[in-house]
KEKEDREN-631431 format. One line per 3 residues: for each residue x, z, y of N, C-alpha, C. Coordinates in Angstrom, 2 decimals. Atoms other than C-alpha are relative to their C-alpha. Layout:
<rs>
X/Z/Y/X/Z/Y/X/Z/Y  ...
</rs>
This chain:
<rs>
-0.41/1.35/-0.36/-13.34/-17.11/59.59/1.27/-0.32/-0.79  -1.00/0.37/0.83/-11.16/-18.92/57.42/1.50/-0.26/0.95  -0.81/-0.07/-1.36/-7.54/-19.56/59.10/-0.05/-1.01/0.15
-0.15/1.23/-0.18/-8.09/-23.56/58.58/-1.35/-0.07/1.18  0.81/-0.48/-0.93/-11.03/-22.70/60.89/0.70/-0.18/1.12  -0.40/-0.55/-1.05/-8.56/-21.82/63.48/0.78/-0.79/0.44
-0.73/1.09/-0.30/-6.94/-25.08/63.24/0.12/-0.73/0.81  0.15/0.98/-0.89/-6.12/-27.57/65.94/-0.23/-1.62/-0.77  -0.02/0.82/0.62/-7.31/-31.03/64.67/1.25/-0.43/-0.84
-1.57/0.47/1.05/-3.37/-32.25/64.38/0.40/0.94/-1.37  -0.38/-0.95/0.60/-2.66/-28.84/62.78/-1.04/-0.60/-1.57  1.06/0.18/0.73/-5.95/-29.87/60.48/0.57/-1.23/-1.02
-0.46/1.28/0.14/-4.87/-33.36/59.61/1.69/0.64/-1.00  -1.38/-0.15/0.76/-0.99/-32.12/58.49/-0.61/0.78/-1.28  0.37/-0.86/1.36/-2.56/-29.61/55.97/-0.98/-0.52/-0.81
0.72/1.17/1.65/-4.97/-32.17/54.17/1.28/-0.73/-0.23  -0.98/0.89/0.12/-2.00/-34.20/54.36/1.32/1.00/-1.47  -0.96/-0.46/0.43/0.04/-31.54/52.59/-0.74/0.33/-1.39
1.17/-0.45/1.26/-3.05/-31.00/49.87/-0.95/1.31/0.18  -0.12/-1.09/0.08/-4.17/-28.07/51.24/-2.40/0.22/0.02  1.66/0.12/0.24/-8.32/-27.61/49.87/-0.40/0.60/1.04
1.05/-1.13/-1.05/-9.43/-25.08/52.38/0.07/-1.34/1.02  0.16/1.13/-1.04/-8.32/-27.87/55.10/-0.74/-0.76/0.12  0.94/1.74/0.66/-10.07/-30.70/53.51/-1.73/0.89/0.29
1.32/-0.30/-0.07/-12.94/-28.39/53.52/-0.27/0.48/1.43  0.12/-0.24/-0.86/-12.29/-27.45/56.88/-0.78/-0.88/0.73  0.19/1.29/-0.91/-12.34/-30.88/58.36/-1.43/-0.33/-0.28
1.36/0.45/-0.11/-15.64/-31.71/56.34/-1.02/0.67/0.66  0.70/-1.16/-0.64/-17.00/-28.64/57.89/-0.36/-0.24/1.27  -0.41/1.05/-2.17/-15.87/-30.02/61.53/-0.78/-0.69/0.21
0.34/1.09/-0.08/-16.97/-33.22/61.30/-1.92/-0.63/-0.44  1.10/0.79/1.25/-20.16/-33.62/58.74/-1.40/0.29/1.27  1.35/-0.03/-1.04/-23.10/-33.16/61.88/0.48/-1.00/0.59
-0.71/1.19/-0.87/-20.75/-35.26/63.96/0.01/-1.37/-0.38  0.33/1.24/0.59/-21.10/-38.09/61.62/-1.10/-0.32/-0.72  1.75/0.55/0.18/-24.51/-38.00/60.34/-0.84/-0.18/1.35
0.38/0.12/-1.52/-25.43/-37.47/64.08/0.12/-1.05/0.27  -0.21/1.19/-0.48/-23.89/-40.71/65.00/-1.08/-0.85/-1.06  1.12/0.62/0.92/-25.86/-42.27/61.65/-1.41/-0.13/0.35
2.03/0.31/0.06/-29.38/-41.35/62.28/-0.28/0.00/1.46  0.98/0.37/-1.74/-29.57/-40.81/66.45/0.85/-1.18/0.53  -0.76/1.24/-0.54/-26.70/-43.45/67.23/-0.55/-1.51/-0.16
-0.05/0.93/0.25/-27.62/-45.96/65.21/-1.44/0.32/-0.68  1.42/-0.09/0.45/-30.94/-44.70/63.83/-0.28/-0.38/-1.63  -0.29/-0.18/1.41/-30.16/-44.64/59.79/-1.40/0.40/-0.38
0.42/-0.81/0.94/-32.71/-43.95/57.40/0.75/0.97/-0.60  -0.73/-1.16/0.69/-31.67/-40.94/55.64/0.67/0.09/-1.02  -0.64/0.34/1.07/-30.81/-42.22/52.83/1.16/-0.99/0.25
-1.10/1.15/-0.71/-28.83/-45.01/54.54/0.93/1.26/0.64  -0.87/-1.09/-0.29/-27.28/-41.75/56.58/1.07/0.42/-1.16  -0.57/-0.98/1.46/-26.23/-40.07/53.20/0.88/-0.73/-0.45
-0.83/1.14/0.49/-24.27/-43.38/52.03/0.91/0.10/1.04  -0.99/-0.16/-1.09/-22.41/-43.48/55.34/0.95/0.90/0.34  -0.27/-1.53/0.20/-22.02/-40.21/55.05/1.31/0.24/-1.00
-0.57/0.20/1.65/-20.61/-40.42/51.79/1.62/-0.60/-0.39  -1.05/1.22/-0.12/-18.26/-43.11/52.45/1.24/0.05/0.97  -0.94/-0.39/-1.38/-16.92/-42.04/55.70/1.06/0.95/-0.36
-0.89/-1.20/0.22/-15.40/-38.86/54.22/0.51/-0.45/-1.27  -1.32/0.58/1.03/-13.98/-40.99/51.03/1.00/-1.01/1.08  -1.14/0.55/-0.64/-12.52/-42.96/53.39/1.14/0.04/0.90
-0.98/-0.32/-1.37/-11.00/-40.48/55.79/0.58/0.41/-1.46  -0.85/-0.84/0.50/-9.93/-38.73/52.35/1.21/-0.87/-0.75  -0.67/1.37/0.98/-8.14/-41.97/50.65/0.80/-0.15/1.93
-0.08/0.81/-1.25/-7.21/-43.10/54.45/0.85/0.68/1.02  -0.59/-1.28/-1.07/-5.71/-40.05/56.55/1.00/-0.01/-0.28  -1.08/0.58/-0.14/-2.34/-41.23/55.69/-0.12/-1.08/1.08
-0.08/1.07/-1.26/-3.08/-44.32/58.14/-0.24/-0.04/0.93  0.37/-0.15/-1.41/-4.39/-42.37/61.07/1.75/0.52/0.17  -1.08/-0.13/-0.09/-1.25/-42.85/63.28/0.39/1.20/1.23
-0.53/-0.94/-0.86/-1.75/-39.96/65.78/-0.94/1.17/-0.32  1.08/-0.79/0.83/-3.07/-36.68/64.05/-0.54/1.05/1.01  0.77/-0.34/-0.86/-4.17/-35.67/67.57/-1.73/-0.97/0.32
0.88/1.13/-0.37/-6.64/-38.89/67.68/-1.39/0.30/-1.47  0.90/-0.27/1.53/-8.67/-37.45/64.31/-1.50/-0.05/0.69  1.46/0.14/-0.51/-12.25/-37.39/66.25/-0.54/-1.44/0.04
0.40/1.76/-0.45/-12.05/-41.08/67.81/-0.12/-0.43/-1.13  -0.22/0.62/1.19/-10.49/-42.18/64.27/-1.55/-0.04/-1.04  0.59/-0.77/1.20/-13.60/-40.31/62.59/-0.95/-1.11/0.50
1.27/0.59/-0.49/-16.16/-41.81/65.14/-0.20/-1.73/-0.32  -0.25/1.68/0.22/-14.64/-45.62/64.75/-0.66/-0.02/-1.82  0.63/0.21/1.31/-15.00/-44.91/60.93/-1.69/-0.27/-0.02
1.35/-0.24/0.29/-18.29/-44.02/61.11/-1.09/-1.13/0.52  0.13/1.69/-0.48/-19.01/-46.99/63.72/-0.31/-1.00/-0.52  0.15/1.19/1.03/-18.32/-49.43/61.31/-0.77/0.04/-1.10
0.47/-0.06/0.83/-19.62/-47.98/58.55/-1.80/-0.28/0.53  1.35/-0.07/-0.49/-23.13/-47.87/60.19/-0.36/-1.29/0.19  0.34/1.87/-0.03/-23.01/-51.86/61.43/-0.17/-0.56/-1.54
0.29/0.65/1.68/-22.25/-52.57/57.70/-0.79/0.29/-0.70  1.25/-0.80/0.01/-25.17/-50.54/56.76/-1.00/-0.50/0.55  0.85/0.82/-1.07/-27.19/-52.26/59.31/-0.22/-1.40/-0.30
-0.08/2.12/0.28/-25.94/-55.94/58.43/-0.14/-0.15/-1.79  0.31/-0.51/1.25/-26.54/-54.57/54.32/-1.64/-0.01/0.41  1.39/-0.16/0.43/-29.95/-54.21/54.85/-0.78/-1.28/1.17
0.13/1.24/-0.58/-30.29/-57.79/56.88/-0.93/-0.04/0.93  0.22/0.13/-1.11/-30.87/-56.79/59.73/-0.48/-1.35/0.97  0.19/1.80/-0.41/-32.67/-60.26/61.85/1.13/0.17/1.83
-0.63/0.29/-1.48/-30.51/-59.07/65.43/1.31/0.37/-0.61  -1.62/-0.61/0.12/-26.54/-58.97/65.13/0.57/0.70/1.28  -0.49/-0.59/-0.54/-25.41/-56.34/66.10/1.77/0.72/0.29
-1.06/-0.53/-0.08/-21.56/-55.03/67.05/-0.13/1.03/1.06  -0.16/-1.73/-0.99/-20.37/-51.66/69.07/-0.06/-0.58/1.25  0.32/0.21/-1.24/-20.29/-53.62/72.22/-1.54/-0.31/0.33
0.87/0.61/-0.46/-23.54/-55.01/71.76/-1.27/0.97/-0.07  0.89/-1.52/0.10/-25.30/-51.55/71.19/-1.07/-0.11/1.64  0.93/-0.71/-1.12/-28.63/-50.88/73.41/0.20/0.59/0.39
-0.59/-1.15/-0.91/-28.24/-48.98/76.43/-0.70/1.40/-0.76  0.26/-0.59/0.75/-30.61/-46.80/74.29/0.59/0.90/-1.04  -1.08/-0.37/0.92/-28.27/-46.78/71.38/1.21/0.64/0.16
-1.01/-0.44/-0.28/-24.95/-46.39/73.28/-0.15/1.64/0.69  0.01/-1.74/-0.88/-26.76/-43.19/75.56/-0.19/0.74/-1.32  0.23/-0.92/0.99/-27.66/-41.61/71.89/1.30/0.20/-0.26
-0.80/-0.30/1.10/-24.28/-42.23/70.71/0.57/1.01/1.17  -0.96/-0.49/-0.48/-22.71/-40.87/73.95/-0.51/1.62/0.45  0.56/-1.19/-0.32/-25.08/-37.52/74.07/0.54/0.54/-1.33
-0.74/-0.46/1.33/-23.61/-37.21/70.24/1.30/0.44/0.50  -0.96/-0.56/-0.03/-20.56/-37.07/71.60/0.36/1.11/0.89  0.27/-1.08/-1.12/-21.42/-34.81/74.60/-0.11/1.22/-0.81
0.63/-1.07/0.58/-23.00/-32.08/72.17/1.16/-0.18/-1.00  -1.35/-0.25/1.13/-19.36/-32.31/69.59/0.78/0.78/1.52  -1.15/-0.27/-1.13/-17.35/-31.96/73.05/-0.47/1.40/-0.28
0.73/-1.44/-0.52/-19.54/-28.65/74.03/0.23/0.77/-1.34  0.03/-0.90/1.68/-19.78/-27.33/70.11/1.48/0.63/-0.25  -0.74/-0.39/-0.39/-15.97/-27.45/70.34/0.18/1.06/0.85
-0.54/-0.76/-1.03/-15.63/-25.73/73.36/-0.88/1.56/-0.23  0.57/-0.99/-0.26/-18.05/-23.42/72.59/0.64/1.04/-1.22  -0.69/-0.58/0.69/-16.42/-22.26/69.50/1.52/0.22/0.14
-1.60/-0.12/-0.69/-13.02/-21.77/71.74/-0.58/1.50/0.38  0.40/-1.29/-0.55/-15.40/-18.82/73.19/0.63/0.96/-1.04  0.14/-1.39/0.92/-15.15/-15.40/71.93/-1.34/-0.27/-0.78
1.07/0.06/0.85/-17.46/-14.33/69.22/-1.37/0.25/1.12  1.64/-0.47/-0.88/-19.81/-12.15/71.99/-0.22/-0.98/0.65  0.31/1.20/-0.96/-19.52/-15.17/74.09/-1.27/-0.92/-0.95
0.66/1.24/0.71/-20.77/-17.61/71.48/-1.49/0.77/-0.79  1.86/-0.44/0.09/-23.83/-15.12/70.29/-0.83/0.12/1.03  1.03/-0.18/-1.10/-25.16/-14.51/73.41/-0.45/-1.23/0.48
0.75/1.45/-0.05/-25.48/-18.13/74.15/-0.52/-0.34/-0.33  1.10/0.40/1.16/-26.90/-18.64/71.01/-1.26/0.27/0.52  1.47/-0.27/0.10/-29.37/-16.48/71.13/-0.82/-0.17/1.36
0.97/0.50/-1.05/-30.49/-17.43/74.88/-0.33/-1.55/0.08  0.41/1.84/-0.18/-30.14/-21.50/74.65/-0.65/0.05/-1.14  0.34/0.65/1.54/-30.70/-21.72/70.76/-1.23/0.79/-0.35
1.19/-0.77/0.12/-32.47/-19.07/70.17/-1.65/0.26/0.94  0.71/0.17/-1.08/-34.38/-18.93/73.46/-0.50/1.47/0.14  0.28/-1.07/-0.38/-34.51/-15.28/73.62/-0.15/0.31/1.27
0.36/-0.38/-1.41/-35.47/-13.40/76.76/0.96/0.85/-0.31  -0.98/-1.19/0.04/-33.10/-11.16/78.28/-0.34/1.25/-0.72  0.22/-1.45/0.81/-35.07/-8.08/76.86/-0.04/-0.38/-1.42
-0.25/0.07/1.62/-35.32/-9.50/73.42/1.56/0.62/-0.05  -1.32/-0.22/0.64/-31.48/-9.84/73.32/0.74/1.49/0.63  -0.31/-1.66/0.13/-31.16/-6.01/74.93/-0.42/0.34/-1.11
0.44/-0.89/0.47/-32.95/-4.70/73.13/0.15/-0.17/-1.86  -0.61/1.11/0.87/-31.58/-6.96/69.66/1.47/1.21/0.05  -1.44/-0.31/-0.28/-28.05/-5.41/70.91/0.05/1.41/0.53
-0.06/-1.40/-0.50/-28.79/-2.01/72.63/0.83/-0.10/1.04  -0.80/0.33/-1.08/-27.66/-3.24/75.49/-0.82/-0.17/1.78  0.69/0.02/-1.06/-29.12/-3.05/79.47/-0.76/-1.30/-0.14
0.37/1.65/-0.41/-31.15/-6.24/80.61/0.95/-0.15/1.19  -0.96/0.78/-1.03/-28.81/-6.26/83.43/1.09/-0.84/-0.51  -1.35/0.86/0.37/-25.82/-6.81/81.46/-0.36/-1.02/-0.59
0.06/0.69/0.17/-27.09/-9.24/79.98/-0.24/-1.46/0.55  -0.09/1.25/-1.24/-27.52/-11.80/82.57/1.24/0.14/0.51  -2.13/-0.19/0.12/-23.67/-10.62/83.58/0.49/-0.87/-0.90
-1.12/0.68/1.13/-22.55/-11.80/80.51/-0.48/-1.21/-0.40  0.03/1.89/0.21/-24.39/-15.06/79.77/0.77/-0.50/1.32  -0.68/0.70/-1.52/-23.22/-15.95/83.58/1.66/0.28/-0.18
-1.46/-0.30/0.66/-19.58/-14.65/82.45/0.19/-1.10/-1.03  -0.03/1.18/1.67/-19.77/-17.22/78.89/0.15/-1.14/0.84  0.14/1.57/-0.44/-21.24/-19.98/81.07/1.31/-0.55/0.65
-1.11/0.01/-0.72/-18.45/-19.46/83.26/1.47/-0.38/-0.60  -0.80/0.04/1.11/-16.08/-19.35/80.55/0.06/-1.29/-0.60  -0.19/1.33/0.47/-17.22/-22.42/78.79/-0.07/-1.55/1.17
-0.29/0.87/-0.46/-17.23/-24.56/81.43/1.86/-0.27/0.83  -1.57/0.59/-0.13/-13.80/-23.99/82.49/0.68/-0.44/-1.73  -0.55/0.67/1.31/-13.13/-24.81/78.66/-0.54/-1.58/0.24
-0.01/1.46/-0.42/-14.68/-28.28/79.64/0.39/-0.71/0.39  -0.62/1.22/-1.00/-13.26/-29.24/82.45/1.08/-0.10/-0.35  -0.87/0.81/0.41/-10.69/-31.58/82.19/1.58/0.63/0.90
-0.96/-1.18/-0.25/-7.21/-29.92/82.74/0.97/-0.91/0.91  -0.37/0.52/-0.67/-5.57/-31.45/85.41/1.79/0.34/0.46
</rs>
């Protein structure tokens, strides 16, 4: 893991700011699902229309990231970019309904706001430990059975239901909201 990896957005944000390449490649690293996501399930992009948005979004955070004014706010900032860029994209290819971010289908707005559900969680889940974040994998993503992933790891089938129930446990107090 790189150490810009290990960055806190602000932390992220000061070190493109300072020139620093690994950063810059950090952030696109961060971000680049998070904003084609919003492109093609938010707003429902052709792919090629995605790729332009795409394209544009990250010249414009890289020209532009001097004018975000709180380098804790780098997500919202990213998502507004991307926002706009997508309507103009939309009203570019003459579109017959006008559309703006308020006027988004309940359709549209639940895609955009399950996009942002699945960044929240991706975060949090990469706050886990490493064993945390494979074993999840391989039971949600992967969809392994407990004996696959014993026997994968050389590990009981008991513990392994321990320790996903330990992770889950884990990442949801990384969720909740800190009061």
């Amino acid at each position: 893991m790189s150490r810009a990896a290990t960055l806190s957005d602000a932390e992220l944000v000061r070190a493109c700011r300072a020139g620093d390449p690994e950063a810059w490649n950090e952030l696109v690293e961060r971000y680049s699902r998070y904003v084609y996501a919003i492109a093609v399930r938010g707003f429902r992009l052709a792919d090629e229309d995605a790729e332009d948005v795409f394209q544009d979004v990250f010249t414009r955070i890289y020209t532009r990231l001097d004018s975000l004014r709180d380098d804790d706010a780098l997500r919202p900032w990213i998502a507004q970019l991307t926002r706009r860029r997508c309507l103009d994209a939309l009203a570019s290819r003459g579109r017959e309904t006008a559309v703006d971010e308020e006027g988004l289908g309940p359709e549209e707005s639940a895609d955009l706001a399950e996009v942002e559900e699945a960044f929240v969680v991706r975060e949090a889940l990469a706050g886990l430990s490493e064993t945390c974040q494979d074993m999840l994998d391989r039971f949600f993503t992967r969809d392994q059975s407990y004996k696959t992933i014993a026997d994968e790891l050389a590990i009981p089938s008991g513990t392994i239901a321990s320790r996903i129930a330990r992770c889950l446990g884990r990442l949801k107090q990384a969720l909740e909201p800190e009061s």
